[in-house]
matplotlib code that plots the C-alpha trace (Angstrom):
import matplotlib.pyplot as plt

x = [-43.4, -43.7, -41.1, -38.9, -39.9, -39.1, -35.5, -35.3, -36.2, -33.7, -30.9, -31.6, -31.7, -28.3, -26.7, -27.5, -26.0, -23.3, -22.7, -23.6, -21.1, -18.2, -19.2, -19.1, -15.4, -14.8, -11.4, -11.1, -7.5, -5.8, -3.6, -4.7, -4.5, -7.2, -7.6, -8.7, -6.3, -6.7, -10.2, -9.4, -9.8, -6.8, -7.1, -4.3, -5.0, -2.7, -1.8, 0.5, -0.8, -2.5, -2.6, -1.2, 0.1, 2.0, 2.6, 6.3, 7.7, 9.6, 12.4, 14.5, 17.2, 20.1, 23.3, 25.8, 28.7, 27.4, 25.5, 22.4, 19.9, 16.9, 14.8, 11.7, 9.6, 6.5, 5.0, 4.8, 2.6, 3.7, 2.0, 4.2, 4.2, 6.2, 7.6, 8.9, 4.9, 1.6, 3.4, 2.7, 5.4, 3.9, 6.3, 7.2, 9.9, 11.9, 15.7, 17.8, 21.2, 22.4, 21.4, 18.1, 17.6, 14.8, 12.4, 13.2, 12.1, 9.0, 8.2, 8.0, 4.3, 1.3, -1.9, -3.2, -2.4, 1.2, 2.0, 4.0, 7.9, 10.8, 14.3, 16.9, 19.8, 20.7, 18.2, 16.6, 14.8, 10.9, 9.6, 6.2, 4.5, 6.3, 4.6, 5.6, 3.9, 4.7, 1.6, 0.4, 3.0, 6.1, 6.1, 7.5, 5.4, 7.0, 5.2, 8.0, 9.0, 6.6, 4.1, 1.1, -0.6, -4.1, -3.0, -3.9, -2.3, -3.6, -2.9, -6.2, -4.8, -1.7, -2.3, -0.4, 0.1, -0.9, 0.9, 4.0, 5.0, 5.7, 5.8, 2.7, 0.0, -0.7, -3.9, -3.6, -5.9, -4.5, -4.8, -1.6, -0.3, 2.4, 5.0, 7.5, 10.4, 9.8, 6.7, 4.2, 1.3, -1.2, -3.6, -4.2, -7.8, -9.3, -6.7, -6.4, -3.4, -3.4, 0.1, 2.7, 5.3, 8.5, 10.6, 8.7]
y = [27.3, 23.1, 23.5, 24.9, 22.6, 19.5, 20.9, 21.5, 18.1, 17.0, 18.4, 17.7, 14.1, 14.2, 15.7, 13.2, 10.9, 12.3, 12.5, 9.1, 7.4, 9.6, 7.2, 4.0, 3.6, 6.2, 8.2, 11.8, 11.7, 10.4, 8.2, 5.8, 2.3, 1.0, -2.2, -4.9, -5.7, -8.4, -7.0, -3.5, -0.5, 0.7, 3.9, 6.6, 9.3, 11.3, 14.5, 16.3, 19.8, 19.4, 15.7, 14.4, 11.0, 11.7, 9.2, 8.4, 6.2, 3.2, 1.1, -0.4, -3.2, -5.3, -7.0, -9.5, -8.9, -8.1, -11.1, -11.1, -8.3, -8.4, -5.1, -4.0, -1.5, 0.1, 2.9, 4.2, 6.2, 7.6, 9.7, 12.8, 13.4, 10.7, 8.0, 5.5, 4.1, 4.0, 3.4, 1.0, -0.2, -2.1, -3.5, -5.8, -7.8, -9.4, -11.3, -10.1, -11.8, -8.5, -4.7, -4.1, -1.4, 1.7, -0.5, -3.8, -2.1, -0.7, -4.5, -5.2, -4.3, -5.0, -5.5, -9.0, -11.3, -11.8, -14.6, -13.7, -12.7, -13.8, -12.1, -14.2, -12.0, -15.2, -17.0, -18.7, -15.0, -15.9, -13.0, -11.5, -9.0, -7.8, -5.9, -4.0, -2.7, -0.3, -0.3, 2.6, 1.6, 1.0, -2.4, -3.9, -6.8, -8.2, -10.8, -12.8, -14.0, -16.4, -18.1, -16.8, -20.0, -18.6, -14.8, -13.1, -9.9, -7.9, -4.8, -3.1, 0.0, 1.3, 5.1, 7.8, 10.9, 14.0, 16.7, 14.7, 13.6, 10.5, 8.2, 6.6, 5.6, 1.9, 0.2, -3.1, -5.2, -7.7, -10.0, -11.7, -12.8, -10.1, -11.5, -9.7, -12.3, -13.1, -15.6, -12.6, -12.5, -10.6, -10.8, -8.5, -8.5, -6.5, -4.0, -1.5, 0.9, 3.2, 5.1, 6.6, 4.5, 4.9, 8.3, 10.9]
z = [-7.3, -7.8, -10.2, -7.5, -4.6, -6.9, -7.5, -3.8, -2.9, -5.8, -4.3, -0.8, -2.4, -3.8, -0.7, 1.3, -1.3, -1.6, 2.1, 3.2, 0.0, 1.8, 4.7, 2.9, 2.0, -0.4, 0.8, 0.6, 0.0, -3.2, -1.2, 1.5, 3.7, 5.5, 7.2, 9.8, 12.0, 14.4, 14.9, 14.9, 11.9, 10.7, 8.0, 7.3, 4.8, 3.2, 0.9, -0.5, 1.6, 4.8, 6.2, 9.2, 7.1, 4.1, 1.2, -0.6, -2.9, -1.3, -3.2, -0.6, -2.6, -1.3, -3.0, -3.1, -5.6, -8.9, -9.7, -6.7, -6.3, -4.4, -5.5, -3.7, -5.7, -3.6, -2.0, 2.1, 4.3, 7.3, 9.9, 9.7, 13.3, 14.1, 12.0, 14.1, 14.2, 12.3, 9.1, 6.2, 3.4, 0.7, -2.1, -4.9, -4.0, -7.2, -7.9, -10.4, -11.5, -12.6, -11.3, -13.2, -15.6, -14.8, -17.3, -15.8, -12.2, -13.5, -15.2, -11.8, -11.0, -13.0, -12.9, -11.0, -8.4, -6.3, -3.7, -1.1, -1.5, 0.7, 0.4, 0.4, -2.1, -3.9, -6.7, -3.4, -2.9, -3.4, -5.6, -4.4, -2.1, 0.8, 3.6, 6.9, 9.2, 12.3, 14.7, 17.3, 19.8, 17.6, 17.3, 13.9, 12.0, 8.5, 5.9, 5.2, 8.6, 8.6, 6.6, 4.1, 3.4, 2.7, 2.2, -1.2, -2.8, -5.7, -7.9, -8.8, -10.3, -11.6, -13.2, -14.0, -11.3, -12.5, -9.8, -10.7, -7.4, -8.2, -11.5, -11.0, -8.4, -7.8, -5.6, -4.0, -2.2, 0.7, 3.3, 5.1, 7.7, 9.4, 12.5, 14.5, 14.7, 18.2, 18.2, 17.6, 14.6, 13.8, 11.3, 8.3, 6.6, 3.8, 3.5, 0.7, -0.3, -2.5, -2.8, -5.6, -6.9, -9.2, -9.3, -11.6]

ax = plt.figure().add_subplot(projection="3d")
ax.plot(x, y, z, "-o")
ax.set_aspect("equal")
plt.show()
């Protein structure tokens, strides 16, 4: 009978655990962005079965002739409901003199730190992080309109996805400035996405 009261008291122990990390940070869905934004949480969650956000890859690219290409590799989440807000595109902006092979485009991210990119489709483009953001209203906010003195951008994790969805899964850590081209800025602290990137 002590026997059995110890183990009951064990597990009550480990519930409670269990329960209160789900509260500290740790996300229930494999692909996630959470955030400060000017003072204000930001977190979408997403699946592949049942969430409202949903997570895709994101590769976005523009041209001039055959000699300037300015690729963005990346990942999106959306809220499925309605995509023209609450959505967050997170990428790795890069210049190539020549269209880039498959390899080159997955060279692209690795693990570590990136300034801040600026897309110029000539070899002015500044390769680097490149984020937008679409808030609860519909409002567009972009990193390289405007400076990121001070703003940090880092790729924690970079795995491989195992329901095949997607190539890989990548994790970044950020913090930047975002602007809507119109005098507008808001402040982005202590974000985190975790998303799929590359075709499968």
């Amino acid at each position: 009978m002590k026997n059995l009261l110890v183990y009951l008291v064990l597990l009550i122990v480990l519930l409670s655990c269990s329960k209160s990390g789900s509260d500290n940070g740790q996300e229930k869905y494999p692909y996630y962005f959470t955030a400060n934004i000017n003072g204000s949480s930001v977190k979408y969650e997403a699946n592949d079965i049942d969430s409202r956000y949903e997570c895709g890859i994101s590769m976005p690219s523009s041209s001039q002739g055959f000699t300037d290409y300015d690729i963005y590799e990346g990942t999106l989440i959306q809220d499925g409901l309605d995509d023209t807000k609450n959505n967050i595109y997170v990428h790795i902006l890069k210049y190539f003199n020549h269209e880039p092979s498959v390899q080159e485009r997955e060279a692209m991210l690795k693990m570590g730190s990136y300034g801040y990119g600026v897309s110029k489709t000539s070899s002015a483009t500044v390769n680097g992080a490149s984020i937008n953001y679409t808030d609860g209203t519909g409002k567009s906010w972009h990193s390289e309109l405007g400076s990121q003195a001070g703003s940090s951008f880092n790729i924690t994790e970079i795995s491989d996805n195992p329901d095949g969805t997607s190539g890989k899964i990548f994790k970044a850590s950020f913090s930047c400035k975002l602007y809507d081209g119109s005098g507008g800025v808001i402040q982005v602290n202590n974000a985190v996405i975790r998303g799929k990137i590359f075709n499968p």
